[in-house]
C-alpha positions, 0 to 999 in steps of 0.5 A, a space after each residue: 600227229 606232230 612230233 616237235 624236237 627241243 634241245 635244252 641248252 644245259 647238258 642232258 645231266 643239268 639240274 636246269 634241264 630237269 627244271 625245263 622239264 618239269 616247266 614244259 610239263 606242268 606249266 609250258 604245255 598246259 597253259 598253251 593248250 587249255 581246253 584243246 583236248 591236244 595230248 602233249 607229252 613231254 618225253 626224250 632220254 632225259 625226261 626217261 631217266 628223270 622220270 625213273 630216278 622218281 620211281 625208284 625214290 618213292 620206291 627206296 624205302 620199300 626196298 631198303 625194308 625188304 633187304 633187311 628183313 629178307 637179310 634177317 630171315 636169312 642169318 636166323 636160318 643159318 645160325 640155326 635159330 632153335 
């Protein structure tokens, strides 16, 4: 097991640190070690908060959904709906 450290030159909060990434993740890495079988993985504070920013957008839609229909049924139960 090998651990290698890389510093980006942009600020962890960069949209170009977000493109190194991406690049190291879906082109870098594999290309350099295609057909190795070597696990790589891409990981670090920037490459977390990228990688949860993602989630949570595929995931707003559901959110926003719940909320209004959870806020729905709320106002019908106490305006007494009858």
């Amino acid at each position: 097991m090998s651990l290698i450290t890389v510093y980006p030159r942009s600020s962890p909060q960069a949209a170009a640190t977000t493109t190194l990434i991406d690049h190291l993740r879906q082109a870098t890495v594999p290309a350099a070690l295609a057909g190795t079988g070597v696990q790589v993985y891409v990981g670090g504070n920037t490459a977390i908060f990228v990688d949860f920013a993602r989630v949570l957008t595929s995931k707003l839609p559901l959110f926003i959904g719940l909320v209004v229909v959870l806020s729905f049924l709320l106002l019908a139960a106490v305006s007494g709906a009858s």
